[in-house]
N, C-alpha and C positions, 0 to 999 in steps of 0.2 A: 729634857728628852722624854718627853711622853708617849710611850706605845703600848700604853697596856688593852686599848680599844676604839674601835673607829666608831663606835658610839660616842666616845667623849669629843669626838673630831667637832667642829663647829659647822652650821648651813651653809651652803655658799651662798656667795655676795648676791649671787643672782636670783636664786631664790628667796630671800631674803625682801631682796627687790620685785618680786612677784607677788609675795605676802604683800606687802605695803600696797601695790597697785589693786588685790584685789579686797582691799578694805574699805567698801563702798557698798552703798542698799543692792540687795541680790535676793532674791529668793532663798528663801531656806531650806537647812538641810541639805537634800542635793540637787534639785529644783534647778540652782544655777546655772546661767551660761560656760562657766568652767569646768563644772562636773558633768556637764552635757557632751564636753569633747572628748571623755577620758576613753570613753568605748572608739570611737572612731581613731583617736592618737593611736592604743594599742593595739587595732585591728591594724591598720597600716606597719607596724612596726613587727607584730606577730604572721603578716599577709596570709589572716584570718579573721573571718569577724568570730569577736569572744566580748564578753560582759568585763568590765573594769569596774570593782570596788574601792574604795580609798577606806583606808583604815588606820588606828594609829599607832601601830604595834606590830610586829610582827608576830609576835603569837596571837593576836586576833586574827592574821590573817591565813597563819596556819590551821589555828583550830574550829575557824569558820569553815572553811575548806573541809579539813575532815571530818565534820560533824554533818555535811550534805553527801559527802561519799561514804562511810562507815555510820549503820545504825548501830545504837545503844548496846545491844547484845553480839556484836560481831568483832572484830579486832583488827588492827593499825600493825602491816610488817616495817619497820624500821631497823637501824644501827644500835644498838644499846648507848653509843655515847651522842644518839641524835637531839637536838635541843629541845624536840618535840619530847623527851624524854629527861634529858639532866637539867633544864634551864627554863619550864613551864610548868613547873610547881605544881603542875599535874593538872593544867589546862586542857590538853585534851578527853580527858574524864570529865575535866566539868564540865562543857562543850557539847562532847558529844551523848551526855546524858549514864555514861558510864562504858563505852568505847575498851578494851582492850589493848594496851602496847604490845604487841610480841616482837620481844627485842632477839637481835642478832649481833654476832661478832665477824668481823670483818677489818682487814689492813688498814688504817686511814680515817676509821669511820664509812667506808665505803659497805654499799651490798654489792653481793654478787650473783649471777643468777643462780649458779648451784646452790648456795647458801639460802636461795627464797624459795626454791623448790624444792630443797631438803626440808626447810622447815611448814611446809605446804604438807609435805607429803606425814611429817610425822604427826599431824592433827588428823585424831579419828573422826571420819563423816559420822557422826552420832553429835546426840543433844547435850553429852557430859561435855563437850571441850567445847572451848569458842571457835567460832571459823572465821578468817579474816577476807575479809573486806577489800583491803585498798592497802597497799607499798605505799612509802612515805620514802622518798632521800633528800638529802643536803649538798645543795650545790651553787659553791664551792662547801665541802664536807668541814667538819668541825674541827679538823686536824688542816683544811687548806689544800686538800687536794679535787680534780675540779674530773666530773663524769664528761666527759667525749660525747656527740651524741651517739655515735656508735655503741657505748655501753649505756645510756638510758634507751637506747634504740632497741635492745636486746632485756631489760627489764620490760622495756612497754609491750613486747611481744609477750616475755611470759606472764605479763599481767592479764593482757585480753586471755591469752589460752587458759587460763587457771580462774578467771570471772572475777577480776581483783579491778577497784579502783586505780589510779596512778595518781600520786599527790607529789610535786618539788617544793620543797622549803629554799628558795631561792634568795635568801638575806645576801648574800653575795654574789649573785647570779652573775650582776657585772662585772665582777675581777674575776670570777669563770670565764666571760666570754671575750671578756678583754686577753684572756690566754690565748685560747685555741682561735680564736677568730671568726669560729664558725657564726651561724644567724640565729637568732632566738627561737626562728622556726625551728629549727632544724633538733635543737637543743631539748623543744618542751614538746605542742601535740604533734609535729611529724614524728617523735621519738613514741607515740604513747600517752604522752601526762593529760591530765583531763583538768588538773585544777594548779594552779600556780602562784604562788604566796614572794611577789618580787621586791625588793628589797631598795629602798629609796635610804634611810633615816641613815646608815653606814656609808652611803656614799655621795654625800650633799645635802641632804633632805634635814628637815626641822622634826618631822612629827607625824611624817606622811608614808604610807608603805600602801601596797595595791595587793588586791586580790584579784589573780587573773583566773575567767573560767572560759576552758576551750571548752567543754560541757555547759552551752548557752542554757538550756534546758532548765539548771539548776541556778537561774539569776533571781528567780521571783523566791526561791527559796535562801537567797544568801541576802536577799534583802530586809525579810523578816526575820532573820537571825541577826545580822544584823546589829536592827534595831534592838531587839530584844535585846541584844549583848553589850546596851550600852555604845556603840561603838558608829550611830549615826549622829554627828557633831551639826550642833546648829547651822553654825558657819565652814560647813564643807568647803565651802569655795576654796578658803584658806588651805587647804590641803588638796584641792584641784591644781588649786596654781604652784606649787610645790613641784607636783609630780610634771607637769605641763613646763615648767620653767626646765627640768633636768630634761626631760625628752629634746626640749629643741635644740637642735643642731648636733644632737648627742652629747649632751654634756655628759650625761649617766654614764657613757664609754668613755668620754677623756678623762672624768673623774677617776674613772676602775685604773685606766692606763696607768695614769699619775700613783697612785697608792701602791699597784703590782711593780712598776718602778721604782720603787724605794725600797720594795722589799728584795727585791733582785739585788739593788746593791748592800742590803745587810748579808744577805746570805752568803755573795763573793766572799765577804768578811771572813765567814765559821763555816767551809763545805765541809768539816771535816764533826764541827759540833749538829749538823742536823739530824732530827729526830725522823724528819720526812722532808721530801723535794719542797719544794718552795715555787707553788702554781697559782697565786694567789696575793691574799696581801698579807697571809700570816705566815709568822716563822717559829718552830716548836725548836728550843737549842735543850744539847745536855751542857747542866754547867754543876760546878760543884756550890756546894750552901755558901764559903766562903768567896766562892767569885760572883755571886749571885748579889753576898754584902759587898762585895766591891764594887759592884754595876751601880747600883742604887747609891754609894757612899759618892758615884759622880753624878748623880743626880738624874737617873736612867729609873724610868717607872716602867711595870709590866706586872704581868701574873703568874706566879709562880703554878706550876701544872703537875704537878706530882713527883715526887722525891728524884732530884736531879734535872727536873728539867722545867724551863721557864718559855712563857709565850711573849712573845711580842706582835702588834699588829700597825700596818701602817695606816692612813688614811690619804684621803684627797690630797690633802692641803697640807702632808707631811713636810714640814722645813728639809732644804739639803743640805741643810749647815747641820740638824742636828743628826738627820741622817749617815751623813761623814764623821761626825763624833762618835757617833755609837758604833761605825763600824768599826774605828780604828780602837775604841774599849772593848769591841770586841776583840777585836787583833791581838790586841796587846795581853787576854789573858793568859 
């Protein structure tokens, strides 16, 4: 019973099957006829034209992102427990050539706009403080709760009003939007966001994650970064056909469904051990240290999250057999 991350989840078959078909003489780099349609696949899917990058990480494709919206002496507003902050070993400082975090506190991992305006306001216009740049959120957030666009709709406003970048770290964008329902559009630049980091390798994907930019402008600049950062792979294709395999038919949303589905039914399990709602495919429980040896002594993996409480996360391809075990060792503590 494996939940400790939908990173460890495996590629789907169909991708997989994508890879294989697209291993054959192509152009290099991204020259390819696969990485030729990624702009066009996401313009249709975003019902805007925007630039698509394939990258193979999601923190390259965060910190690509805001290294073209935040210069070197300016600052990045985020969550304090945002991963651009706990889980990037301080990649956005390398990136952006030495960028500022200024972090906040908020329910969930969530910002709020008082909270970005309060802390707007408490930076002096003068040369001793840094002045930021560009909002950064996670969605779905780090705790598994997912922004509305109606609330990134109300960031994106006080972004433009305050001359602030808008950045999503969308690693789970799909079990977000596999919640609410809503459209991608509606979610990223009709909300605001100017640069979008969406998240493949968590919900099917081998190796491959996209840099979306609704700020077309800044393409010739994320291209030579880029490169420079390592991160233009000979054989893109293989990572065209990745992203290109999950878009058709929508796999990328059945995948989400399937994963936000299993975690609905752990959480039936413990409404009573939740640490937050359960919008998502992760689930924060309070357990005590001995029930925690007793989860694992059935042979239940996860991460243990700080004193009292443990995560679990589902994926795609989460078995309902073991899903039904773990719920009822939940039950039963």
């Amino acid at each position: 019973m494996r939940f400790f991350s939908d990173n460890a989840a495996p590629a789907h078959p169909k991708v997989i099957e994508a890879i294989a078909a697209s291993n054959r003489l192509d152009t290099a780099y991204d020259g390819d006829e696969l990485s030729a349609r990624l702009d066009g696949a996401f313009s249709a899917l975003f019902e805007i034209e925007v630039r698509a990058f394939w990258v193979t990480t999601g923190t390259a494709a965060n910190c690509l992102a805001l290294a073209a919206l935040c210069p070197p002496y300016r600052g990045i507003i985020c969550h304090k427990d945002a991963h651009i902050e706990v889980d990037e070993a301080g990649a956005p400082g390398f990136f952006t050539g030495g960028a500022k975090l200024i972090l906040l506190e908020g329910a969930g991992a969530k910002l709020t706009p008082d909270a970005v305006a309060a802390a707007c306001d408490r930076i002096r216009a003068d040369v001793h403080q840094v002045q930021p740049a560009a909002i950064s959120i996670t969605n779905a957030t780090e705790y598994g709760l997912v922004y509305r666009a109606s609330e990134v709709n109300v960031l994106g406003d006080l972004a433009k009003e305050r001359g602030l970048a808008f950045h999503m770290d969308g690693a789970r964008l799909a079990n977000a939007l596999a919640t609410t329902g809503e459209s991608p559009a509606d979610v990223t630049w009709r909300a605001g966001v100017d640069a979008l980091s969406f998240g493949f390798v968590k919900n099917g994907g081998l190796n491959a994650e996209v840099l979306i930019l609704f700020r077309t402008e800044l393409a010739d600049e994320i291209a030579v970064r880029r490169k420079r950062a390592g991160h233009l792979l000979s054989k893109g294709r293989m990572l065209a056909a990745q992203i290109l395999a999950l878009l058709e038919d929508d796999l990328w949303l059945e995948n989400a469904r399937a994963a936000n589905a299993a975690a609905q039914a752990l959480a039936k399990a413990a409404p009573d051990r939740l640490v937050y709602p359960v919008e998502a495919n992760e689930l924060f429980l309070n357990v005590t240290a001995d029930e925690a040896v007793r989860l694992r002594g059935q042979g239940v993996e996860f991460y243990e999250w700080g004193p009292g409480e443990i995560r679990l996360v589902t994926s795609w391809d989460s078995d309902a057999r073991a899903v039904e075990q773990l719920a009822a060792a939940i039950a039963a503590l």
